[in-house]
C-alpha positions, -999 to +999 in steps of 0.1 A: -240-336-333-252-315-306-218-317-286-201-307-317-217-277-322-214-268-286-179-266-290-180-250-323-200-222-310-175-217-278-151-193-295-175-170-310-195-168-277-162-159-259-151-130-284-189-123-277-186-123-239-152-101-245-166-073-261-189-065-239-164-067-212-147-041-231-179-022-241-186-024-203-154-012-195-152+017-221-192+028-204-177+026-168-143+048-178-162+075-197-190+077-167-155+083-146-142+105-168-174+126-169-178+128-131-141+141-126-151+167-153-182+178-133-163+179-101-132+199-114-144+237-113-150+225-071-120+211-068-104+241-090-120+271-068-106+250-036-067+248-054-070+284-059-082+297-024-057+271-010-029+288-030-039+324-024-040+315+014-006+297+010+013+328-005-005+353+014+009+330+049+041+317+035+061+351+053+044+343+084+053+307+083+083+292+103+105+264+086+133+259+109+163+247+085+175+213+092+211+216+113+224+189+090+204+196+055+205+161+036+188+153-001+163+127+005+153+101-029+117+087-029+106+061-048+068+055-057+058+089-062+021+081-080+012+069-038+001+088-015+023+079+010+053+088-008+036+126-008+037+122+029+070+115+033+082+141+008+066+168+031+077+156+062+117+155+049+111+192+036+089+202+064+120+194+082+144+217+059+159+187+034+158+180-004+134+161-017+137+139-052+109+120-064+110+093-088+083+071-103+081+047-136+081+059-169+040+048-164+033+072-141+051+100-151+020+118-148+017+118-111+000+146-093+025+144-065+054+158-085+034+190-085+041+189-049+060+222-036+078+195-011+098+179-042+127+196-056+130+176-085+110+149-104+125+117-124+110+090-139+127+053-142+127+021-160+112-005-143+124-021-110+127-053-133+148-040-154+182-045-159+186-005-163+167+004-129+198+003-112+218+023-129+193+049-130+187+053-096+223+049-095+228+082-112+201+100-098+220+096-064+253+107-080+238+133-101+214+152-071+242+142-044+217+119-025+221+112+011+195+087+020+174+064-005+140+058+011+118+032-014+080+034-012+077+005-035+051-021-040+051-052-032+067-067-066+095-036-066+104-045-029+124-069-042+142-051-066+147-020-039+164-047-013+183-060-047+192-021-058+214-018-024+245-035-034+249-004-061+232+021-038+249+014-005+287+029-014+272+061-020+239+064+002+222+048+031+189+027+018+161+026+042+152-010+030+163-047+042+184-067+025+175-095-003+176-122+022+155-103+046+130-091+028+126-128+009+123-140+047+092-112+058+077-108+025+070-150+022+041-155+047+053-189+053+086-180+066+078-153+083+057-175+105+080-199+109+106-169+122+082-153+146+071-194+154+107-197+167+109-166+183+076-178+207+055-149+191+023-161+182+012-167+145-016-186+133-012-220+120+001-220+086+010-248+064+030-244+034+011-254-005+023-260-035-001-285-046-037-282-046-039-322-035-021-311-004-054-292+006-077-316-009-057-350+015-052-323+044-070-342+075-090-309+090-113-335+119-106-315+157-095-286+139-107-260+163-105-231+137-115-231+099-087-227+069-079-199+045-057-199+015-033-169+002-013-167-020+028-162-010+035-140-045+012-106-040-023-109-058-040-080-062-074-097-071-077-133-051-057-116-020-093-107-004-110-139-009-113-153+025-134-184+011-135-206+042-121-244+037-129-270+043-160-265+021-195-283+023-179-309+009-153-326-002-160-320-039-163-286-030-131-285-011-113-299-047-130-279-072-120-245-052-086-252-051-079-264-083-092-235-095-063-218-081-027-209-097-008-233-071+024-244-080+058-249-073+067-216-089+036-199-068+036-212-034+001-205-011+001-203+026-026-224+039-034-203+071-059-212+106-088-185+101-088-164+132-118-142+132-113-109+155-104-076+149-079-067+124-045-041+128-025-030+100+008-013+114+041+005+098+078+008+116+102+023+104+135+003+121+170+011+123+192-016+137+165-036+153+149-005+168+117+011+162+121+045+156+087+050+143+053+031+144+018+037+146-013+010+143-047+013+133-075-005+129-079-026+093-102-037+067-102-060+032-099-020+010-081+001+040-081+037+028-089+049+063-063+057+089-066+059+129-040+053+153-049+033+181-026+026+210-017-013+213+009-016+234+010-057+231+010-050+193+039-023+199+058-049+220+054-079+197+070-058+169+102-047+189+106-081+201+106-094+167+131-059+148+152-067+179+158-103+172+161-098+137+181-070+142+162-054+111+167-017+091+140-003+073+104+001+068+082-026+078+042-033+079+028-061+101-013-075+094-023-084+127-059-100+143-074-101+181-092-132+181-128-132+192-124-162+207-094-162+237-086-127+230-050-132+221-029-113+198-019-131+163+002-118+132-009-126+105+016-113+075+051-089+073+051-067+044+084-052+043+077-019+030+055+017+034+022+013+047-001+044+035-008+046+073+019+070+076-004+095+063-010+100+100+019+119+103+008+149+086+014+173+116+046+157+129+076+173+131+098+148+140+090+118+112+127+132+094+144+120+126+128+091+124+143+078+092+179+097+094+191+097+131+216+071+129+213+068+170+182+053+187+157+082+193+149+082+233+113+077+224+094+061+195+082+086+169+042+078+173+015+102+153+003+131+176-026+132+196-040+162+177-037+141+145-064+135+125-080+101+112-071+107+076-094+091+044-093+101+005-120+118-006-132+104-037-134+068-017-158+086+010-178+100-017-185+066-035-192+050-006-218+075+007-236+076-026-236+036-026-253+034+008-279+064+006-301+032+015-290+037+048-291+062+073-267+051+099-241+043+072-242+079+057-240+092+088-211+075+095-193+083+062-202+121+068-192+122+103-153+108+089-152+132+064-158+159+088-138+146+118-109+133+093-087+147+071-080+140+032-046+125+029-038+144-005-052+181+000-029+199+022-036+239+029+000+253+026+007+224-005-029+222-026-018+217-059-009+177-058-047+176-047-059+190-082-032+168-101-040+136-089-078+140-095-079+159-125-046+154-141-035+122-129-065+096-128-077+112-157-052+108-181-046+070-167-091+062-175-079+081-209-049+058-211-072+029-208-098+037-237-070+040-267-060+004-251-090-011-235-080-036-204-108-045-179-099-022-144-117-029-109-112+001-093-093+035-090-072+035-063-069+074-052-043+061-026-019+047-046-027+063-080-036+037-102-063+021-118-066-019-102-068-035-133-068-071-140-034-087-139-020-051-139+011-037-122 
């Protein structure tokens, strides 16, 4: 009798436990709403100051017309680093157009004086996403298609090509390339073969596999990731094996593994961690720059790693790649060795570091080898996002040495958005932007994480 009303009770308590989810959510969305509200006559004042200083310096300013002016199409423009690149193509006298998802046509970025012109698509799953982007390049005369995609568009950028291609270069790799790089497993087994050195990595698409695997003499302890991008279990580094056996089971059967949605069962190196982007034209690095990494990265310092550097050149050379291409990598504590971890075949937002380069247009249009890699400038800044600094100093007011460290990037660093000579995309994307996306979210409540100032979006559960 007991048992049977146990079970009768569960749906009620679950509607019960969903509502306050929502309610909970609704609280946390209006709080955010409120604090961008409070904030905005600051961030107005700044946007004005910035673009009486703008106009007042513009005649003074130098902007060398490109010898060969091309139009350049971005993809992605809610990100940050999409902003980044649509200065440094105009910085270098070309035409920029930006395009984004019908979602986001609200971006702050299109605000941008670097874009020329703004378009929103269908999206990249579409059947129509071709054909738009198709006659966007015909319509604007496009030269060069560069995609700052995520990781579920990258697909459909390396897919777009065959359509693209006959009437503009595409800074992307191909379907069969990108399938290669973007599946940790492969990739792997490609730089396996090439000598470079990967951890140890076993393929899963059973959680039994894990649960029979034999780990006695392993040396190192096991992570599991999943091969499809997840936004959410993606930073669980949960150690296996567990305690126990039982434990070992329970864990991974809690997990979506399947056929369908292969995980990578990886050898846990811990070390330092580098994130890296290169951008590659037949199999050489025209561009690269690598920083140090974390779980949330939304702070940006080049650091010079020349084995790092070489590892990737070895690898676009063999592979004879063409594009833009990120590489995880970790210095183990242990023997001090160099391993790569993942490929992501795409923009990372550590181009931001580029900011005061003049040469990053070259980079991605010179159809010869540049005589030397294209690597951010001494002078260059560490850059951050604001908002992310902010939260993090308020959360650890606990501690001394922490706020002191936050305050010391914010005054060392640079924000990635706010730009003196281009300050509106700055006051769009914080009080335009985000909060139309929080309002968005209270007329059609869905449970968010996190906003993400870097790639404007809310980080929402089984979102885009």
């Amino acid at each position: 009798m007991l048992e049977t009303i146990s079970v009768a009770a569960m749906p009620s308590e679950q509607k019960i436990n969903a509502g306050n989810r929502r309610f909970q959510t609704a609280l946390k969305t209006i709080a955010t709403l409120t604090l961008l509200l409070l904030v905005m006559p600051l961030n107005l004042t700044l946007t004005i100051i910035a673009l009486l200083r703008a106009i007042l310096t513009k005649p003074f300013q130098s902007r060398s017309p490109a010898t060969n002016p091309q139009t350049i199409l971005i993809s992605g423009g809610k990100m940050t680093k999409a902003l980044q690149l649509a200065r440094s193509f105009h910085k270098a006298g070309h035409r920029v157009i930006l395009v984004e998802t019908e979602k986001y046509w609200l971006t702050g970025h299109r605000y941008s004086w670097a874009v020329d012109r703004f378009y929103t698509v269908p999206n990249p799953q579409t059947e129509e996403y071709p054909q738009a982007l198709l006659k966007i390049v015909q319509q604007e005369g496009v030269n060069v298609y560069v995609p700052v995609c995520s990781p579920v568009a990258s697909y459909y950028d390396a897919e777009v090509q065959s359509v693209l291609s006959p009437h503009c270069t595409v800074m992307h790799v191909d379907v069969e390339m990108l399938q290669r790089l973007d599946d940790k497993y492969t990739f792997a087994a490609a730089a396996e073969a090439l000598g470079l050195r990967v951890p140890k990595s076993y393929l899963i698409t059973n959680p039994q596999q894990v649960i029979d695997f034999d780990f006695t003499g392993a040396q190192r302890k096991y992570i599991i990731k999943s091969i499809p991008y997840d936004s959410i279990r993606r930073l669980d580094l949960t150690k296996l094996p567990c305690e126990t056996p039982a434990e070992t089971a329970t864990f991974v059967n809690s997990l979506p593994i399947s056929e369908s949605k292969p995980w990578i069962m990886q050898e846990y190196i811990p070390g330092q961690e580098f994130c890296t982007h290169s951008t590659i034209r037949d199999g050489h690095v025209q561009l690269h720059c690598c920083c140090e990494s974390s779980a949330f990265q939304v702070n940006y310092e080049n650091v010079d790693r020349p084995d790092i550097e070489n590892w990737i050149r070895l690898f676009a050379k063999s592979l004879n790649l063409t594009g833009q291409v990120s590489f995880d990598f970790i210095q183990a504590a242990d023997d001090g060795e160099i391993y790569a971890i993942e490929c992501n075949p795409r923009t990372h937002s550590a181009i931001t570091m580029f900011y005061n380069h003049p040469d990053v247009a070259k980079a991605y249009l010179d159809r010869e080898s540049l005589p030397q890699t294209v690597q951010p400038l001494a002078s260059s800044r560490p850059t951050y996002w604001i908002y992310h600094e902010i939260w993090r100093l308020v959360t650890n007011l606990s501690s001394p040495k922490l706020v002191s460290e936050r305050l010391q990037i914010i005054a060392q660093g640079k924000d990635a958005i706010f730009d003196w000579n281009d300050p509106l995309p700055f006051l769009m994307v914080h009080h335009w932007q985000i909060p139309l996306l929080l309002w968005g979210n209270l007329q059609k409540p869905k449970e968010w994480i996190r906003i993400d100032f870097n790639i404007g979006k809310l980080v929402e559960i089984g979102g885009d």
